[in-house]
N, C-alpha and C positions, 0 to 999 in steps of 0.2 A: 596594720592588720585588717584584712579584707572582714565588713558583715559576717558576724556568726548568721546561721539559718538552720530551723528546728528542722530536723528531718526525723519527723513520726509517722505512725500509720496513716495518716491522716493524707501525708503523702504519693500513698501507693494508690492509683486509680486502675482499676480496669474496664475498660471498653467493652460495650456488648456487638456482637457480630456488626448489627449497620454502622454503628457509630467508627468501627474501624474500617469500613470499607469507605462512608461518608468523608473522613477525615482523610486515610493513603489510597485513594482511589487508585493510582496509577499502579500499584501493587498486583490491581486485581485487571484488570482493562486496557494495560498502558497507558497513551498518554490522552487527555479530554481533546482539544481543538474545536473548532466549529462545523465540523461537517465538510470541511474545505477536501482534507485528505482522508482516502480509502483505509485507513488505519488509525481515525479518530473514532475517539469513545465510542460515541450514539452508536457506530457498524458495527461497534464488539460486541452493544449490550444488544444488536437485531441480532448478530449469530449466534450468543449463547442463546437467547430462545431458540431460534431455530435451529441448531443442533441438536435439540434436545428431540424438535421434531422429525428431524434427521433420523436421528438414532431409533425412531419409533418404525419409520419406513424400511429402515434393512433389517430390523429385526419381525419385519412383516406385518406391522401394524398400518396400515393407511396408504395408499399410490400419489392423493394427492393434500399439497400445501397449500395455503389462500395467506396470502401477504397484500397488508394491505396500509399504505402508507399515507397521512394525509395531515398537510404543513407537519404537528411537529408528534402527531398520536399516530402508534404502529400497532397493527394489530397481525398477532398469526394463529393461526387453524390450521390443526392436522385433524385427521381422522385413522389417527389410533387406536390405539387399546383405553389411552385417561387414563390420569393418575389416580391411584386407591384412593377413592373416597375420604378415608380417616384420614388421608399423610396430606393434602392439598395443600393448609397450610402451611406444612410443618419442611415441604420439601423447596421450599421458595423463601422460607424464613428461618431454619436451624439451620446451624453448619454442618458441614460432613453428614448430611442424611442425603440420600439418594437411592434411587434402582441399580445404577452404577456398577457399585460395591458387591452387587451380586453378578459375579460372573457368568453366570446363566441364564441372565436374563441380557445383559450386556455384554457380551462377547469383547470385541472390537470396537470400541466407544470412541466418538472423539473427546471427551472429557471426562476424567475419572475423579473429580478431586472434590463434588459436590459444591463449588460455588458458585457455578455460571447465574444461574436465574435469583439468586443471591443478591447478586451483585447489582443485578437491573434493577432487583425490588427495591435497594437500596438506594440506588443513584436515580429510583424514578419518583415527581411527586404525584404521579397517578399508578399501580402496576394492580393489574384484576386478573386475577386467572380462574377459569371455569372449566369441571371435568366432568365430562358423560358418559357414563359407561352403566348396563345391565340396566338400559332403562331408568337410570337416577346421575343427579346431579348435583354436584357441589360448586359454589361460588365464594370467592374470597378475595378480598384486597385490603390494600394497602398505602400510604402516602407516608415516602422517605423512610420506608421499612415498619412501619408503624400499624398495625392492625385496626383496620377503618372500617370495614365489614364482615362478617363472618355468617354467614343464610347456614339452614340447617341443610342436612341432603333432602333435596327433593324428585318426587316422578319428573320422570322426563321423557318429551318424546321426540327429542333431538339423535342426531348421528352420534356415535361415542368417538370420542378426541377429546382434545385440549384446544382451549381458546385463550388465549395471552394476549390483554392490550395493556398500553405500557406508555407513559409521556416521560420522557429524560428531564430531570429537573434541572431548571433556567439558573437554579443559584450555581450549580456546578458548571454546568453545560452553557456557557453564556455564548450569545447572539448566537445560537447554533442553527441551522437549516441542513435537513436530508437530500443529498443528490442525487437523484435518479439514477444515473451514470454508474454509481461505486452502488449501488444496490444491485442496478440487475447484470453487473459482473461478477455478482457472489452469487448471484442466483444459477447464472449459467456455469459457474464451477459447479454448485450442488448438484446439479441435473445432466454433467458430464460424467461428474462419480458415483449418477447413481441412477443408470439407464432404467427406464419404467417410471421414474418419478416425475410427476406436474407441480410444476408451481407456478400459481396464478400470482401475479402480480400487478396490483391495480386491473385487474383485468386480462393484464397480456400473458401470455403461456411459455413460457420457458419447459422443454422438454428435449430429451437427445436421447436418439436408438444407436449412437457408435460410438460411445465415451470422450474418451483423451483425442480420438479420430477427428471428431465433429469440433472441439476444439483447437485443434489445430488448422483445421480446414478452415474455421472461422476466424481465424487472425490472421493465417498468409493466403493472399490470392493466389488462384490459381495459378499466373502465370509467374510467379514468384520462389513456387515452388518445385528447387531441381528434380524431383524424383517423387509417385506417390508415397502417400504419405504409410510409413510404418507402422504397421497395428498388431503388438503383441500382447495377449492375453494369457495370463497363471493363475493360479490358487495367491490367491492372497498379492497379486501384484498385476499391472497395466503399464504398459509402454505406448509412446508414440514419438516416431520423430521423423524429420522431414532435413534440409538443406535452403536455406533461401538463397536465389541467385545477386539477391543485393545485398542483403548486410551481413556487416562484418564482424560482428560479435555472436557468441555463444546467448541462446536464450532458454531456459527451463521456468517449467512450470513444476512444480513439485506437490508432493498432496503427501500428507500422512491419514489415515481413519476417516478420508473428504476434507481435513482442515489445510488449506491451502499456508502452506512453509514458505514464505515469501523468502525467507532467509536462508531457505536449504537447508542442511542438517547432513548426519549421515548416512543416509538414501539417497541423496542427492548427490555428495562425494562417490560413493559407491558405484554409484551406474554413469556418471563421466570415466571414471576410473576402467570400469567393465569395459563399455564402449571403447575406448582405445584400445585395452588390451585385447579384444575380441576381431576389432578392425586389421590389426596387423597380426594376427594369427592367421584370419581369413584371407588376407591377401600375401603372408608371410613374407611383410616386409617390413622395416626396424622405423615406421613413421613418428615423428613428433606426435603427439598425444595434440600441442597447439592446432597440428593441419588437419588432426581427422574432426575438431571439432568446431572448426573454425566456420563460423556460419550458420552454427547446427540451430535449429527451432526443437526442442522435446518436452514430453510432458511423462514426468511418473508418479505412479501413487500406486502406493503401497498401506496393509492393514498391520497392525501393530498390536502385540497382546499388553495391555497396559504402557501405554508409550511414555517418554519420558520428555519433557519439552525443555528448552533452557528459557522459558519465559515463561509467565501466566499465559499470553497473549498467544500461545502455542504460533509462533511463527519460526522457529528453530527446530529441528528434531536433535537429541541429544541421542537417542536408545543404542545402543550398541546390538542390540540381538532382537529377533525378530517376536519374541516372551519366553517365559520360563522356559526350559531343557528345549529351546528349538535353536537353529542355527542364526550366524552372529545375520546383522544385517549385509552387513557387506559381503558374507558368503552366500547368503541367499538370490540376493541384485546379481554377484557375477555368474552367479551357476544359470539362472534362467537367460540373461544376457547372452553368455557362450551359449547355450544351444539354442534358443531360439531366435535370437539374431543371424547366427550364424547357420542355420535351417535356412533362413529368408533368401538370404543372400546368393545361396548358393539355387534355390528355385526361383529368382528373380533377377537373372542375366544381366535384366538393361539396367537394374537399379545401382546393381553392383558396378556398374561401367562408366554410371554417372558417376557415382559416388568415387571411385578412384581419380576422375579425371580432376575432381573439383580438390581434395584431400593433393594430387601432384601440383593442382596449380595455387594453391594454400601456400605450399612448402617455395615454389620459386617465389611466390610474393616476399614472402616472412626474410629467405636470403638476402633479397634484393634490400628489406629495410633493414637487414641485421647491422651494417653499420650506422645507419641514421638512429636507429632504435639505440645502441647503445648511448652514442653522444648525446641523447636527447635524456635518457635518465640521468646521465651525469652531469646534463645543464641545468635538470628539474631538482637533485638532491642538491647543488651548489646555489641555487636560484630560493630552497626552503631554508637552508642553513643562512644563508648573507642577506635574504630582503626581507620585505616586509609584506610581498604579495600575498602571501597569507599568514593570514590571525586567526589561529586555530583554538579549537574548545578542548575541553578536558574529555568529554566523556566522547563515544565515537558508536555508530550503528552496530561494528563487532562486539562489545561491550555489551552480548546480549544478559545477564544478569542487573543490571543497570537496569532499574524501571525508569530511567528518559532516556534510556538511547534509541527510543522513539521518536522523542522532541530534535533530536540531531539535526544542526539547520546550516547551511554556507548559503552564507548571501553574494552574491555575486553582485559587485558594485561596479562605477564609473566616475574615474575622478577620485582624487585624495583626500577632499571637503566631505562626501558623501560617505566612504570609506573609511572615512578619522572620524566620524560622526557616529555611527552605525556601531563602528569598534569598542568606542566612547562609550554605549547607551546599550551594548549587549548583554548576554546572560553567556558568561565566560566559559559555563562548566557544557552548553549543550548549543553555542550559536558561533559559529566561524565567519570567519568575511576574508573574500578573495575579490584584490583589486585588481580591475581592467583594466590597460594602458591604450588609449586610444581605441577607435572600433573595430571590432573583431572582422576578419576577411570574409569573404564571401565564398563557402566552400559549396556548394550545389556544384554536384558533377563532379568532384575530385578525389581522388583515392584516398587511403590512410595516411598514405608518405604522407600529406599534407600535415597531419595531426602533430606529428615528430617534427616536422621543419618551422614551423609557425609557434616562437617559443609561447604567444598566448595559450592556443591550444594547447600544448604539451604540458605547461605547467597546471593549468585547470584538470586535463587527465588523471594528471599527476595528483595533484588534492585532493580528486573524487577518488584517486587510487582503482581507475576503469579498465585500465591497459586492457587485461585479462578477461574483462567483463563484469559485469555488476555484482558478483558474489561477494565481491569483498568492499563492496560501496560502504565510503566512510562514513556519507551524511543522508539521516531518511529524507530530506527534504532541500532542494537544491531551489534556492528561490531569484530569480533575476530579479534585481533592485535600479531601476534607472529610474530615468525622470519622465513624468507624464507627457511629454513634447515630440515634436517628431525625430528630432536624435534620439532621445531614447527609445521611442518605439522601433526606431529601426535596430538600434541594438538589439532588442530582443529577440527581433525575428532576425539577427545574424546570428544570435546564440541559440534560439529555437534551430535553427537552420543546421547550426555542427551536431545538436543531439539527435535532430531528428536522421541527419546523413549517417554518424560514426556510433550513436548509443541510442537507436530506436526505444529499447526495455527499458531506457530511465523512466520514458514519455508512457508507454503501453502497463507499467508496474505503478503509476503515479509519482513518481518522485520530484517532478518540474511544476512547479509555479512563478507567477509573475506575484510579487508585493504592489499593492496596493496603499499610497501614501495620501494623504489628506491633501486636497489643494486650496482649503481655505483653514483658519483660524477667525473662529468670532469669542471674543470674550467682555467681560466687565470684571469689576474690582472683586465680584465675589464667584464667577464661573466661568471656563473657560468648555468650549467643543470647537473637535477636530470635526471637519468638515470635506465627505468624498466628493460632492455634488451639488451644483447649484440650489437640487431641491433640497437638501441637509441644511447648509449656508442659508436657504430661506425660512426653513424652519426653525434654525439659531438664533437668528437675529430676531423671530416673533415669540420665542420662548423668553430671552431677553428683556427684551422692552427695549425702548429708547432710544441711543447709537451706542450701540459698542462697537469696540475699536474689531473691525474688519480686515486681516490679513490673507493675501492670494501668494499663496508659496508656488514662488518660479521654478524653484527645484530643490535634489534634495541636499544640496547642497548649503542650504539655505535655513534649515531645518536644526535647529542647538540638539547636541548628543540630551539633554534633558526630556525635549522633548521627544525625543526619538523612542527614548524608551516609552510611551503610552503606542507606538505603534507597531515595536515588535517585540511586545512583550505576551503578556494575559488577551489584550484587544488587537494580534496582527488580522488583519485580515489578508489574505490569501484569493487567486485567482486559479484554478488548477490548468496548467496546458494539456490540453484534453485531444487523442485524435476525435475526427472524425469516423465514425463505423463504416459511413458510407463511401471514404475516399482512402484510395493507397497513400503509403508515405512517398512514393516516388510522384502520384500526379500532385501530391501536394508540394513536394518540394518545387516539381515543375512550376508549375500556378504561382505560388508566389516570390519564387527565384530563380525562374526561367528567364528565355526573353521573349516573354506575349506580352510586352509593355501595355503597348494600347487597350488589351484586355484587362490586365489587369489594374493598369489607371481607373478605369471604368466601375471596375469592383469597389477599389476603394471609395471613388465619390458617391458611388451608391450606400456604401454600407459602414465606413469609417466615421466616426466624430472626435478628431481631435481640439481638444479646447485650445485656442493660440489667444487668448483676448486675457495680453499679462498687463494691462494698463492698471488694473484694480488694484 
């Protein structure tokens, strides 16, 4: 007979607002990480304030933002209207209070549900927020949701706004650091959706007079793109979209109310949907939907009357209809699409001449792979059914209900040691592993056929489930896992090399990182530290004292599935493969898998340090 146990009132607890946010964070934020990727915690809790300021700019309060980020305290300033004086506290620390909720003051919100800045005060141990308005001011804060100051309203003869600064607390948020990079590409989304607005950051000015236009012109070069770039503008809805002459997949940028739908939604369905059926009305011919869109670069965003998202982290649109008694979404996207698309096309001769030529040469590509494309799925479902190349998780990126299908991770390994290890030591419901056999080819310069013939590639495809393009990408986080040595750097830049050729938007959305593994182990009898660096490994052994025993891991091969989990678990650390702003994908793929050998010999001994000294 299993323990009786008393279950009385004494039982029943309820939690107050932080303490539930404290505890299921990911509920609210998705998932924590360290700042490594564009969709870890700290960027949620910088956009729920700054939405907030967002939302004060288009409904005409302020032109400019002041963001201001430094190591690990974020501060933002708008120069709005400020919150009413009496609610200061009350709207940063009660649930469901907000200006929100009133539809007249907030039209078109990117958040309706009152717990964005909630949620920061809760997960920050420093959060102060200060409002000016009518000549007076209120000041209040906070530590871990906790009321640490309360001033009375005082004169003032500041500008009237809101001032938010804010430290993400270390107990949740471990070894975290802000990347510059993933900040000021949330910034330049802000200030594409919302022409007139400045936002300083650290200084620098982010600003745009041509929306979705300036975005797209700023991510494909000029000479990349087959035709200028399409700029259509409505009531409640922005297009843009263009053709690039090199890559081969479908790329969208999406936005719902300015909040960037990394995952698309149904706005996003909608206007691929329109666009086909608009392209082959205007040319009245029965094209694959694959060839008119094959190559396409776009961007849409659309306003939404209380929108409906399939996550906290509003990165899905769910909404079916554009708000109460107005039309559905997808009748809305295709009515503006057919005419004003199709307006374009027909007062822009040469665009339309491009564009069929590249949509006919789409269609003979696609023929020519049609029988390689089939035998390669049916090597890739007989390949997941019989082996063991991949070890898949439970939970998957589409699984947007799921607060960790954020955490979704395929490690890509080399070798069966590193791969049985990894497998061994993983978190089964959110971390996959696909093992490489041998080094991956060297694709620079080669068409797709390649992807289908090369069953490596095809069955990696195949796992990320990319064929189609990244809509339906299984895992947020695609991490190459080799060994710190020059084989395995070179793997990487053979598998840098197939994404950046056949799935640029893995690399330009963040979803490619390189894992970083320990190359030393120093311990004694009562502590043990993993070790990234000489200078780590010297500060172990003087935190220590003595000699403790000193291990230099050759590879990761080497590495017991025990301890594997202290390094991708709570503490992976993470390197993000990052483009450069300033260089194509094409001079890059040149450059380091071209053949300017002796150039780039030259590079590396300038700028490489591979550690080779495995004597230790």
């Amino acid at each position: 007979m299993p323990e009786q146990v008393n279950y009385t009132e004494d039982n029943i607890r309820s939690l107050d607002w932080k303490e539930h946010i404290r505890m299921r964070p990911g509920m609210y934020i998705g998932k924590l990480g360290d700042g490594s990727s564009p969709d870890d915690g700290i960027y949620i809790l910088l956009k729920e304030v700054l939405d907030n300021s967002i939302d004060e700019f288009v409904m005409g309060g302020g032109k400019t933002i002041e963001v201001l980020v430094k190591e690990q305290t974020v501060t933002v300033r708008d120069y709005g209207r400020g919150i009413p004086l009496g609610k200061v506290a009350d709207v940063v620390s009660k649930m469901n209070t907000g200006g929100k909720y009133d539809s007249k003051a907030f039209k078109k919100s990117v958040g309706l549900n009152g717990v964005g800045t909630k949620a920061v005060n809760a997960l920050s141990s420093f959060f102060r927020v200060e409002s000016v308005r009518d000549n007076q001011q209120k000041c209040v804060a906070f530590s871990e949701g906790n009321l640490t100051l309360d001033e009375p309203i005082a004169e003032s003869t500041k500008r009237k706004g809101t001032k938010v600064i804010f430290v993400p607390d270390t107990q949740i948020f471990k070894n975290f650091r802000y990347r510059n990079e993933y900040i000021e590409r949330m910034l330049k989304n802000y200030v594409y959706l919302n022409t007139g607005l400045t936002i300083l950051f650290n200084g620098e000015k982010f600003y745009s007079e041509n929306g979705l236009k300036d975005l797209l012109e700023e991510n494909i070069p000029g000479d990349d793109r087959l035709y200028p770039v399409i700029h259509l503008i409505g009531e409640d809805i922005e297009v843009a979209l263009t053709h690039s002459r090199t890559q081969y997949s479908e790329e969208y940028h999406s936005f719902v109310n300015g909040q960037h739908t990394t995952q698309g939604g149904t706005h996003q369905a909608a206007f691929r949907e329109a666009l086909a059926k608009t392209i082959r009305e205007f040319y009245n011919k029965g094209f694959e939907a694959a060839d008119i869109r094959k190559s396409i670069v776009s961007a849409v965003s659309i306003k939404v009357m209380e929108p409906i998202f399939e996550s906290q982290t509003k990165t899905k649109l769910g909404s079916a209809d554009m708000g109460p008694d107005l039309p559905s979404v997808r009748a809305y996207i295709t009515d503006f699409i057919k005419t004003q698309l199709d307006n374009y096309l027909h007062k822009n001769p040469q665009t339309a001449d491009a564009l069929l030529r590249k949509i006919m040469q789409a269609e003979r590509e696609r023929k020519e792979l049609s029988g390689i494309q089939k035998l390669a799925r049916e090597r890739a479902k007989k390949a997941n059914l019989h082996n063991k190349k991949l070890r898949d998780c439970r939970v998957h990126l589409s699984d947007s209900k799921s607060d960790r299908s954020l955490e979704t991770t395929l490690f890509i390994t080399e070798g069966d040691s590193a791969s049985g290890s990894i497998t061994k030591s993983r978190d089964v419901n959110t971390q996959a592993v696909f093992s490489l056999r041998g080094k991956p080819l060297n694709c620079y310069g080669m068409s797709k056929k390649i992807v289908y013939e090369n069953e490596e590639f095809n069955l990696l495809q195949s796992a990320l489930n990319i064929e189609d393009g990244i809509e339906n990408l299984r895992y947020n986080n695609i991490v190459i896992a080799t060994d710190a040595d020059v084989d395995g750097m070179h793997i990487r830049l053979l598998l840098i090399t197939f994404f950046l050729q056949f799935f640029p938007e893995l690399i330009k959305e963040g979803h490619l990182y390189i894992l970083q593994t320990p190359l030393y182990r120093v311990r004694n009898k009562k502590e043990t530290y993993y070790c990234y660096s000489e200078e780590e490994r010297n500060a172990a052994i003087e935190k220590l004292g003595g000699k403790p025993e000193l291990t230099r891991f050759k590879g990761l091969g080497e590495i017991s599935p025990d301890e594997f989990k202290h390094f991708i678990g709570e503490n992976i650390r993470l390197d993000p493969v990052m483009l450069d702003k300033t260089a194509t994908i094409d001079s890059l793929l040149s450059f380091y898998m071209g053949k300017n050998t002796q150039e780039r010999q030259e590079f590396i001994i300038d700028n490489l340090k591979v550690e080779l000294d495995l004597a230790e």
